[in-house]
C-alpha angles and dihedrals in degrees: 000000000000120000143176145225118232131352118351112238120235123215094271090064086042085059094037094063096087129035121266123244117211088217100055113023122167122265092245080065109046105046096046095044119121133174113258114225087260091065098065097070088067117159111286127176095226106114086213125100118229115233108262123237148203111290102021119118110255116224098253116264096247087055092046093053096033104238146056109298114174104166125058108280147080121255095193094052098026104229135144130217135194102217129020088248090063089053096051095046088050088049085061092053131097103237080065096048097050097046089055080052091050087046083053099048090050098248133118118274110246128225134264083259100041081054108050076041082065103037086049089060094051100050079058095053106039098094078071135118087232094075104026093087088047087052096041077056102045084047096060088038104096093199089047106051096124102052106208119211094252095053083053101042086049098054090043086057100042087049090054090053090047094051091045094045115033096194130088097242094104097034123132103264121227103257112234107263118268088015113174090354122122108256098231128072114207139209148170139222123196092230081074129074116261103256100054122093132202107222119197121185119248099225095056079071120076124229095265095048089054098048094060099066098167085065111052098108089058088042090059093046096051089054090066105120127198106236107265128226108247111256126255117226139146119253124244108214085192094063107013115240109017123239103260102232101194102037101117107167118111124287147152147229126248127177141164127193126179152107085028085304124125132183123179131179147170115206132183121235088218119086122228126217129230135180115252115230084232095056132275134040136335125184122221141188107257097221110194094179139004134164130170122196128187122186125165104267108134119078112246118252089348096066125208138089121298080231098051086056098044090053091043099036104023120253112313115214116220136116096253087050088056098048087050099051087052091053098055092043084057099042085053092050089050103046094051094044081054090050096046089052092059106033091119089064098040086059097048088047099110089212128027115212117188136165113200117151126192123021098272093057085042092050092049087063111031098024109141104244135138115296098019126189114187126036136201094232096051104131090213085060112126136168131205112284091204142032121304124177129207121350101264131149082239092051091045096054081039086066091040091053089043088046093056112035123095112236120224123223120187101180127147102234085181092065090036088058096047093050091047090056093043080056086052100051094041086052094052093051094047093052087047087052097049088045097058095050096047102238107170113180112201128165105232106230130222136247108259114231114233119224083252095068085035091061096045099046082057099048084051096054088047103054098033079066095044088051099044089061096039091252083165088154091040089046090055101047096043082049083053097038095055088033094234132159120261084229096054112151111228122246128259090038097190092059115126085239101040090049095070092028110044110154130038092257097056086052092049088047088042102061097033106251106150094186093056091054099048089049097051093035096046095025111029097028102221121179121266092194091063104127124205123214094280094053088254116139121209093265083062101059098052112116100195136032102248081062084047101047086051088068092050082052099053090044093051083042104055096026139250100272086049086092142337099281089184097062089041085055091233109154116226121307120276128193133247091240095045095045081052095050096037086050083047095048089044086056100049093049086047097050094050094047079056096043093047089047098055089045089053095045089050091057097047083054094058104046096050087049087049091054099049097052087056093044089063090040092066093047100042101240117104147256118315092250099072116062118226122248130233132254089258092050089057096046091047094047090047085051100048107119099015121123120241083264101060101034086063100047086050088058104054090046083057091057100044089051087051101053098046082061093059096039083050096056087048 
């Protein structure tokens, strides 16, 4: 008797060895497979939502708004609420749901009051014509038999627009296929254990097949297909892998482009089989075409199509910008020839998936051009629900792989929904709490700046750098230009530097520019009484006596009864040909002081060098320019070039030498 080690598998493990294929699923499977809830709410093209009931899962309250929203209330209706029930009840109402359409449309949400205003308008006109062809519609709709008031007050709305503007600008779009929906559709089979779920992507279904709902079980069990024999074709050596001409079994489209990469391929729906090397059955993908191109297209280290700069930058001429234009022209030549080569097949694909991001790669395949092949508005047009990475033949049958195989969810709904209502819970008692002692979170909000103060932070920034580089004509034409006053505060006034400068005239005296003064002062007129916040007028503030002068000069210029130069503490008035001569005299007396120092400086140089070198004279050394060298410097010196030999009889005449000295001073 047989036995094993650890626990027996059941015949759901037994399924569960080997991955399922949606194509060929087994028959314990099949006969036993039922939608799970999550599988009504498939993808429809009808821009209306459908009244939520009891049971359904509710889109969570932070993905409704839009934000993150962490106390009780809505942020798109502004409304406040006491306990988390009373939010999610408001969420199901319709006040809720009209104010998302009206976020959607672009427009502002309206109040509790502006919408019972609105509600109250249509129950008066809904004996009307106008809605008898919408009722007669919602009546033959089996997903629509109880019409709500916002699906009525929407389709009233949207008829008025219509009748006002007869064109389709403001027409309700047709929303993309499968928008804001989860890409799997689950189910669940009673061979396997309770908690496991069977997940099947959306976009392996056509339009037709999604939109009857009621019928999906009976969808997934028509698309069983029997393995396939490989065919047997030739090989072109010319074009790789020949285009198979009589295989007629189903199959689909799959294609990358970016980056100057391109993978095509053709796949049959229908598995082959193939003998293991280990014994028994192995299904295949049965490929009937296939072709990968790569030109230089994408600029090195800057990234980006050669196109895309070109259109933003100009056309760059180099040699590399060249060679990239002619590559994408030839990538383009090559992918639409391909195209046009398979374009039987293309036609007979039940589902087109294709990944082309940015408008060059999606011009290259959908053009339009002459002989096209695919075309934006295909209905079996598809593109890839999850990640892919560069456009190869291995991450193409990847995708194909990832398309077609069931995935396999073993989750305890029992524990999630405990823990959602344990979330819940925590999430209630928090808001009471915050409720009873009053928190309130609020983000303060800031003062919003006018186009007044605008307009004159930006005159301030502009004549404080006029002034700083003694602009004076270009002060004076940008004052006549905006039409502002010389005296023109500066704006902010409580500002450390506009405190002590104020006006145009005390920064001009401030940072000494005696052009800009006497421009604003004889031209512009500007005020000399002006007083900053320290009772300082601009006089006051000038660091140097040209800045000064230019003061004197505006007073002789304008004239004495112009202001009142005494309170302004502007000394008597001073021509323009006076200021220049007394400058000039100022510079001449300046250059001469200059001139007598460095000549001074030049002959104290060369007395101390003189002296030096006198100094070292009497002494025997030399000059003080030269540094003396050491004992050991001079004996080496005196031994360079001498042999051993020599060096070391030198050496003991030295100390001989030395120690007769020393026997003469005893």
């Amino acid at each position: 008797m047989s036995t094993t080690l650890g626990k027996a598998q059941t015949p759901g493990d037994m399924l569960l060895r080997r991955p399922l294929y949606v194509f060929d699923l087994p028959q314990e499977i099949l006969l036993t497979l039922q939608a799970k809830a999550e599988s009504s709410s498939l993808p429809i093209t009808d821009p209306e939502p459908t009244p939520s009931k009891e049971g359904q899962t509710l889109p969570n309250n932070d993905q409704v708004n839009g934000g993150n929203n962490t106390s009780t209330s809505c942020a798109l209706c502004g409304l406040a609420f006491s306990n988390v029930l009373e939010q999610r009840s408001h969420i199901r109402s319709d006040l809720h749901g009209y104010n998302l359409k009206q976020k959607l449309r672009g427009l502002a949400p309206v109040t509790e009051d502006h919408f019972e205003k609105l509600v109250g308008e249509l129950d008066e006109s809904i004996s009307g014509s106008d809605t008898s062809e919408s009722d007669d519609d919602e009546d033959n709709h089996p997903a629509n038999k109880t019409s709500t008031t916002l699906s009525t007050l929407l389709k009233k709305q949207a008829n008025i627009s219509a009748r006002q503007k007869p064109s389709d600008d403001f027409a309700p779009k047709k929303r993309k296929r499968g928008a804001g929906k989860p890409p799997l559709v689950w189910f669940s089979t009673s061979v396997l254990p309770s908690n496991t779920s069977l997940g099947i992507y959306r976009a392996i279904f056509t339009d037709s097949e999604q939109e009857d709902t009621a019928q999906i079980i009976n969808t997934v069990r028509n698309k069983q297909l029997a393995p396939a024999a490989p065919p047997s074709a030739p090989v072109d050596g010319s074009n790789g892998v020949p285009l198979p001409r009589t295989m007629t079994s189903p199959h689909i489209f799959l294609c990358m482009v970016g980056g100057g990469h391109f993978a095509g391929m053709i796949v049959s729906l229908a598995p082959k089989l193939s003998k293991r090397a280990a014994g028994g059955d192995e299904r295949q993908a049965t490929v009937l075409a296939h072709k990968t191109f790569h030109r230089y297209t994408t600029r090195r280290k800057q990234g980006g199509a050669q196109s895309a700069n070109d259109s933003a930058k100009g056309a760059a001429h180099s040699a590399g910008a060249s060679i990239r234009r002619y590559n994408e022209a030839a990538l383009e030549s090559e992918i639409r020839q391909l195209l046009a080569e398979w374009k039987p097949l293309i036609d007979d694909s039940q589902l087109l998936f294709v990944r082309a991001t940015g408008s060059g790669n999606r011009r290259m395949l959908f053009g339009p051009y002459d002989g096209q092949v695919l075309r934006q508005n295909d209905s079996r047009l598809r593109g890839f629900p999850f990640s892919t990475r560069r456009a190869t033949q291995a991450e193409l049958m990847r995708a194909f792989v990832e398309l077609t195989r069931v995935k396999v969810s073993q989750v305890d709904e029992a524990a999630l929904a405990a823990a959602a209502a344990a979330a819940a819970q925590a999430e209630a008692e928090r808001a009471n709490a915050s409720t009873k002692q009053g928190t309130i979170l609020s983000t303060p909000s800031q003062p919003k700046v006018t186009k007044e103060e605008e307009a004159a932070l930006l005159h301030t920034s502009q004549l404080q750098a006029l002034i700083r580089r003694s602009k004076a004509p270009a002060v004076l034409s940008y004052i006549t230009s905006n039409s502002i006053s010389p005296d023109f505060l500066f704006q902010p006034i409580d500002s450390q530097q506009n405190y002590h400068t104020p006006t145009a005239l005390h920064f001009a005296a401030s940072v000494n520019s005696p052009a800009v003064v006497l421009a604003l002062l004889a031209k512009a007129r500007a005020n000399p009484t002006t007083t900053n916040n320290d009772g300082k007028t601009p006089f006051d503030l000038a660091g140097d006596r040209s800045t000064r002068d230019a003061f004197r000069v505006a007073r002789h210029e304008i004239g004495e009864s112009t202001w009142d130069w005494n309170a302004a503490h502007i000394p008597p008035s001073l021509s323009k040909a006076d200021a220049d001569k007394r400058e000039e005299r100022d510079r001449k007396e300046t250059d001469k002081k200059e001139t007598e120092r460095r000549r001074a400086e030049t002959e104290r140089l060369k007395k101390e060098d003189l002296s030096g070198n006198d100094l070292a004279r009497k002494k025997g050394g030399k000059s003080l320019g030269v540094a003396e060298k050491t004992g050991a410097e001079k004996r080496e010196d005196e031994a360079r070039g001498m042999t051993p030999e020599m060096r070391i009889r030198l050496e003991r005449e030295r100390r001989a030498r030395a120690a007769e000295e020393r026997m003469r001073r005893l």
